[in-house]
C-alpha positions as CSV (number, residue, x, y, z in Angstrom):
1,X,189.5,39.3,-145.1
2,X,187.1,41.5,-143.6
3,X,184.5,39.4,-141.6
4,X,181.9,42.7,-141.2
5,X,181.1,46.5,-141.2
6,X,179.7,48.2,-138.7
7,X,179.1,52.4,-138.9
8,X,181.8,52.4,-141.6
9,X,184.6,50.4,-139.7
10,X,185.7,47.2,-141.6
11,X,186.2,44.6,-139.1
12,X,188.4,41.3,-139.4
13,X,189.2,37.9,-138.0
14,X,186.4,38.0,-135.6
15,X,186.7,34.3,-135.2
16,X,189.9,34.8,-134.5
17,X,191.0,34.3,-130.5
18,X,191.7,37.7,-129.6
19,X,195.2,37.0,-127.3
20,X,197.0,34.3,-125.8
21,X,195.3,32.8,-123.1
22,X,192.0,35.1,-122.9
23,X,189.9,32.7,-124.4
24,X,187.4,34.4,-126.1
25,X,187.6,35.7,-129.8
26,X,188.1,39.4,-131.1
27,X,184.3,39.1,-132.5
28,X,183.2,38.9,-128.3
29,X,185.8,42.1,-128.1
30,X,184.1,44.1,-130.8
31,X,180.5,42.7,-130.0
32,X,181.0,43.7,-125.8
33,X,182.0,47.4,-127.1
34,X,179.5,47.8,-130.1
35,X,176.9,47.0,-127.1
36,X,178.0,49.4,-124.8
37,X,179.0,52.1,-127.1
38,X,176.7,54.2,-126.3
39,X,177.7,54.2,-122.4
40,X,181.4,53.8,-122.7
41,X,181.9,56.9,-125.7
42,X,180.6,59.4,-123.2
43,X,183.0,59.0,-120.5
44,X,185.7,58.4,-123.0
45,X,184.9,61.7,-125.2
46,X,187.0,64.8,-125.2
47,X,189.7,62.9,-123.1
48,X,193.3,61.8,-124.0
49,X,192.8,58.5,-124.2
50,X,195.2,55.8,-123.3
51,X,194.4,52.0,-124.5
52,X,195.9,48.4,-123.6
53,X,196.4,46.1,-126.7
54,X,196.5,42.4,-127.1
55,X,198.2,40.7,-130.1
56,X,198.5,37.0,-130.3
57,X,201.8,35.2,-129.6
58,X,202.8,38.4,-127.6
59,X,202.9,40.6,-124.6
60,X,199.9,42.9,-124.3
61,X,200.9,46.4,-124.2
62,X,199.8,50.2,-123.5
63,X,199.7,52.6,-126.3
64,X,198.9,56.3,-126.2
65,X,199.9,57.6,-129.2
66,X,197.7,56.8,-131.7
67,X,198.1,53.6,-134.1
68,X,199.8,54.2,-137.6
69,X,197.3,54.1,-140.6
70,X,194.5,55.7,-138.2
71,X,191.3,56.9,-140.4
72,X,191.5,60.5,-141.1
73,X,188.3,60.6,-139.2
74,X,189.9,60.0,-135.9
75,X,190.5,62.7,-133.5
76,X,193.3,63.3,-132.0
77,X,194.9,65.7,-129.5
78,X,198.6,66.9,-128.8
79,X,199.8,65.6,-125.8
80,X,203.5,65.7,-123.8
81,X,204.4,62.1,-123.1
82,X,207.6,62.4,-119.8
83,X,207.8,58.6,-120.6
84,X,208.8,59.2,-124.1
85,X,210.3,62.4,-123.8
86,X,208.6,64.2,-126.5
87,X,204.9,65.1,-128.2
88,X,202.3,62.3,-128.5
89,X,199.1,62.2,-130.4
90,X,196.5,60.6,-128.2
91,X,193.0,59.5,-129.5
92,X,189.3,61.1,-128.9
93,X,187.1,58.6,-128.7
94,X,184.1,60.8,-129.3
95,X,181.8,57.8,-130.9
96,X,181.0,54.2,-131.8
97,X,182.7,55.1,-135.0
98,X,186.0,55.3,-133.2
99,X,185.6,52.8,-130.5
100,X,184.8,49.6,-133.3
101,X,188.4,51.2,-134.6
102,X,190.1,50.7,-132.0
103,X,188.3,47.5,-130.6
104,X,189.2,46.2,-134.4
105,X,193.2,47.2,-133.0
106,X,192.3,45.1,-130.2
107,X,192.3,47.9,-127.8
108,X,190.8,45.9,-124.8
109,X,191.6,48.3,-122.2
110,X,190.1,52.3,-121.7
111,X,192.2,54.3,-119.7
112,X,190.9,58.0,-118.9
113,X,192.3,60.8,-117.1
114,X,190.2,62.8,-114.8
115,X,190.4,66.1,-117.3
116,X,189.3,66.9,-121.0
117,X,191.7,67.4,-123.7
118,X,192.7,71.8,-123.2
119,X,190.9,71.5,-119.5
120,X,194.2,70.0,-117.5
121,X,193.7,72.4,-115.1
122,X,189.6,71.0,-113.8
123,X,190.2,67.9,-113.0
124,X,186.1,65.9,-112.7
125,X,186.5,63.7,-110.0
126,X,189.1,61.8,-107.6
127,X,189.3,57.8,-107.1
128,X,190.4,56.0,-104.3
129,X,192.1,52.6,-105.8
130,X,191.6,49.8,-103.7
131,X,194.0,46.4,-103.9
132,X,193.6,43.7,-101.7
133,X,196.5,42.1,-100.5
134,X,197.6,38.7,-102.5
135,X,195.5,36.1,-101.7
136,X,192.9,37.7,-99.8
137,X,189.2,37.4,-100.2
138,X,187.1,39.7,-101.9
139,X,185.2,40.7,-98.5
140,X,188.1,42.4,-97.4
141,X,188.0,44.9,-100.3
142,X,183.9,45.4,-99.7
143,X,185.1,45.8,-95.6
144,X,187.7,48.6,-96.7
145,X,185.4,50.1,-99.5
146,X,183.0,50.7,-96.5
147,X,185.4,52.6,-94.7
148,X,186.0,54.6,-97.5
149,X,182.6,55.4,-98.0
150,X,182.8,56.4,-94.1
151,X,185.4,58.9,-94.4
152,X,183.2,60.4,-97.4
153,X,180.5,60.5,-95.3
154,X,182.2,61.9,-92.4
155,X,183.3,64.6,-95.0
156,X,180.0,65.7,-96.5
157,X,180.9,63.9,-99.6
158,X,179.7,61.0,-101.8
159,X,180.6,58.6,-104.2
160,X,180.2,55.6,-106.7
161,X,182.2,52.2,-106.8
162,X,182.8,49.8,-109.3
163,X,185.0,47.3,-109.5
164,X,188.1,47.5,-111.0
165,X,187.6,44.5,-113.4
166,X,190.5,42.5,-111.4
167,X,190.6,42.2,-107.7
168,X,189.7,45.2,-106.6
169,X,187.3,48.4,-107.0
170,X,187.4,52.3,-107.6
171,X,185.3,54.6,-105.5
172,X,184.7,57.6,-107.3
173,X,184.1,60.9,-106.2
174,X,182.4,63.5,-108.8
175,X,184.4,67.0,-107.7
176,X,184.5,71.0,-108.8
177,X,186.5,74.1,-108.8
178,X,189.5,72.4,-107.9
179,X,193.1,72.3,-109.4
180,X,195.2,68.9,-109.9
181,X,197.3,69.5,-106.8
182,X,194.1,70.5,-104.6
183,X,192.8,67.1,-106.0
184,X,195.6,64.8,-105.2
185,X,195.8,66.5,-101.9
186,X,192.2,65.3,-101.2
187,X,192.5,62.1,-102.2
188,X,195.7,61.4,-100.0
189,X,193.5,63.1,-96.6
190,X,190.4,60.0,-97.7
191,X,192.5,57.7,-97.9
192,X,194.4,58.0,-94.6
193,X,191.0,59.3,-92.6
194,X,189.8,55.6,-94.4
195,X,192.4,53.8,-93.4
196,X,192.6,55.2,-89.7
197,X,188.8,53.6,-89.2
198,X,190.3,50.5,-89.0
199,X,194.5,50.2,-89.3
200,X,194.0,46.6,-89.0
201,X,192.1,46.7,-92.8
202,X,193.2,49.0,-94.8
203,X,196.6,51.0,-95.0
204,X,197.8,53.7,-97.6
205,X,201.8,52.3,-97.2
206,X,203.0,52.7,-100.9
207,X,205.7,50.2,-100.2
208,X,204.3,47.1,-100.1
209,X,206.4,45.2,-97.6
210,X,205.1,47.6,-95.3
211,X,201.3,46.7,-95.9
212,X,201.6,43.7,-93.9
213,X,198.3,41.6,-95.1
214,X,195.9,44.7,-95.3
215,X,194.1,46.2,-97.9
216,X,196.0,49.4,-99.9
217,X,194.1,52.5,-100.2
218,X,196.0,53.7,-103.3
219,X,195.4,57.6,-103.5
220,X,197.8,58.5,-106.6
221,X,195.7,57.9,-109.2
222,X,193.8,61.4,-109.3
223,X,195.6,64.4,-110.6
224,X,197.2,63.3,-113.7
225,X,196.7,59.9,-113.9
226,X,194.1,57.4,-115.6
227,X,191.3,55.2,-114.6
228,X,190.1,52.5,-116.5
229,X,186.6,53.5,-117.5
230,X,183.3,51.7,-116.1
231,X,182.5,49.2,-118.8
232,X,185.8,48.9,-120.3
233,X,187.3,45.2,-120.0
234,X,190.7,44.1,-118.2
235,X,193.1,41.7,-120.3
236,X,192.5,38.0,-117.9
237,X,190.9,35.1,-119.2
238,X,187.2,35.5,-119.8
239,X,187.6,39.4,-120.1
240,X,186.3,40.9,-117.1
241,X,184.6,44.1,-117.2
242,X,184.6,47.2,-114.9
243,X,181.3,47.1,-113.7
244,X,179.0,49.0,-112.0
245,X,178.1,48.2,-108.3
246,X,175.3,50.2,-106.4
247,X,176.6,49.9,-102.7
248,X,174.0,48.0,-101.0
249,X,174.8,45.3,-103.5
250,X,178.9,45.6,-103.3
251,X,178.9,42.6,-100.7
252,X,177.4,40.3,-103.1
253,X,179.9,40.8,-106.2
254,X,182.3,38.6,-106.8
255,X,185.3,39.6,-109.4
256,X,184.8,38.0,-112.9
257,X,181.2,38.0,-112.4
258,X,180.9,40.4,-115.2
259,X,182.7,39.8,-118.4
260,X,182.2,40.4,-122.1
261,X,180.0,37.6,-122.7
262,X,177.8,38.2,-119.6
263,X,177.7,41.9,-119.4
264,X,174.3,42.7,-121.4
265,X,172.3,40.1,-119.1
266,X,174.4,41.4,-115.7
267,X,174.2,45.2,-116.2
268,X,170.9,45.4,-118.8
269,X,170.3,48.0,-121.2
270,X,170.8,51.4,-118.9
271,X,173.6,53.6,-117.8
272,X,174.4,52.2,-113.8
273,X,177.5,53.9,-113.9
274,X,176.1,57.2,-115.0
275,X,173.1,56.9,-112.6
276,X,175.0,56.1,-109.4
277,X,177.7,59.1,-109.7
278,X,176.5,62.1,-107.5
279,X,176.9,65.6,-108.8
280,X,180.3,66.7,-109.1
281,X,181.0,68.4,-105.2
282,X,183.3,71.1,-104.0
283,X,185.9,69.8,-101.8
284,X,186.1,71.3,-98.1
285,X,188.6,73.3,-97.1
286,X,190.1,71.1,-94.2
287,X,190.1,68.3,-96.2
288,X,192.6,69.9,-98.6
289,X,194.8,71.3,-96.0
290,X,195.3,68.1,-94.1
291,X,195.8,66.6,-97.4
292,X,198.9,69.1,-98.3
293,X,200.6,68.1,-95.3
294,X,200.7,64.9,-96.4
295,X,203.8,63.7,-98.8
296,X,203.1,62.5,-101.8
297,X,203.3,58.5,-101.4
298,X,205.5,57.8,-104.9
299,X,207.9,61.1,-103.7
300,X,208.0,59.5,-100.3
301,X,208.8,55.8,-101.4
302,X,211.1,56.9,-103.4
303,X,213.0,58.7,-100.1
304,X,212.5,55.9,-97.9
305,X,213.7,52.7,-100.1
306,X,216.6,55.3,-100.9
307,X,217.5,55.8,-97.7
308,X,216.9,51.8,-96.7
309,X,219.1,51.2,-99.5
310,X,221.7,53.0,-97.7
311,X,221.3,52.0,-94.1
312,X,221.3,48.4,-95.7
313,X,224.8,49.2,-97.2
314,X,226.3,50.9,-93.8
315,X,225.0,47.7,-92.1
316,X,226.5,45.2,-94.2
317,X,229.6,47.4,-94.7
């Protein structure tokens, strides 16, 4: 039965609650994205997008090539998927046509990469991921966003934080004429000049037994990886929102403060996000050097839990 139709798109079951233990109904999806159409399209168009679905009475779950039955209106672009081992079709959301689609799929998360669709090769910014340790406070993630914001400083470099729409937030940097591996390289050298402000705070260890308590500065999610996008909601009860945070005001915030149903009255009727991002920046030249020099941190795990595995094995042998 189909409950409306907005800009051509037949929605259903909008009383319906959109996933186990979210509690809220698809209709708060679908009236959250419909709102912020207009500022969520724009940092979703012309990129290979990657959503996370919900469906009751199961596990949510990622999905990047696009849905069967799609609209012939939908765009989509050819993309190699490693996981799959073989050619996806990924969806352009260009428009509020497409995203009440997809919200109607119960596409609750919007996962970007730092590229557009034939442009893999100029990447538009880097992020610096930061997760708390379990348990901790929020004011440790504001303490270790500060020190991130330091080492950007410190470089001649700005950028823009939001939260992450769970427990912790994205600073990210607007960047030019660089390549993907230029890119990562820079975001490994913030994070480590970040985390050597204070050791005690924040740490980029990719293992996590070797955080010990402090704050992860999680540098591999530029390059070829996705972010969720500012205004796009998480899938945990309430349905938070990655939201906007002008710096000043980052100590104040409190996760969950912004979810579908109190978006419009928390963030208004403007574009924060597209307000508080600098101007894409070029990225200094010692900043990408020291960055080079250091390994990649999943490359690196992957040595050093192989070679515990094996010191384990020669101690119990």
């Amino acid at each position: 039965m189909v409950d409306d139709e907005r800009d051509g798109v037949r929605l259903t079951s909008l009383d319906a609650p959109l996933g186990d233990g979210l509690e809220v109904t698809k209709g708060d999806l679908v009236d959250h994205l419909d709102a912020f159409a207009d500022r969520l399209a724009p940092q979703l168009a012309g990129r290979p997008l990657s959503v996370k679905r919900v469906r009751p009475g199961q596990e949510p779950f990622m999905q990047r090539n696009v849905a069967k039955g799609a609209p012939e209106w939908v765009r989509t672009v050819p993309v190699w998927s490693f996981g799959a081992h073989r050619e996806v079709q990924q969806v352009l959301c260009d428009d509020r046509r497409t995203l009440l689609w997809l919200a109607n799929q119960r596409a609750v998360e919007f996962h970007v990469p730092f590229f557009r669709a034939g442009a893999e090769t100029e990447p538009t910014g880097i992020v610096l991921d930061l997760d708390p340790p379990e348990g901790a406070d929020f004011a440790v993630v504001v303490q270790a966003a500060e020190l991130v914001r330091r080492a950007l400083a410190d470089t001649g470099l700005a950028g823009a934080v939001k939260t992450s729409g769970s427990k912790g937030v994205h600073v990210v940097v607007p960047v030019r004429g660089v390549g993907p591996e230029d890119a990562a390289a820079a975001t490994r050298a913030l994070a480590a000049r970040a985390a050597a402000l204070d050791p005690d705070l924040a740490t980029t260890a990719y293992i996590k037994e070797d955080r010990h308590g402090r704050v992860f500065l999680d540098s591999t999610r530029s390059g070829s990886s996705t972010i969720v996008a500012a205004y796009s909601p998480r899938i945990r009860p309430g349905l938070p929102v990655s939201a906007p945070v002008a710096w000043e005001d980052l100590a104040s915030v409190r996760p969950g403060d912004v979810t579908v149903r109190t978006a419009p009255e928390r963030l208004g009727d403007g574009d924060p996000w597209t307000a508080l991002l600098p101007e894409p920046q070029e990225l200094p030249a010692d900043l990408l050097a020291e960055g080079h020099a250091i390994p990649v941190a999943r490359v690196a795990a992957m040595h050093e839990g192989k070679r515990r595995a094996r010191a384990k094995r020669a101690t119990e042998g």
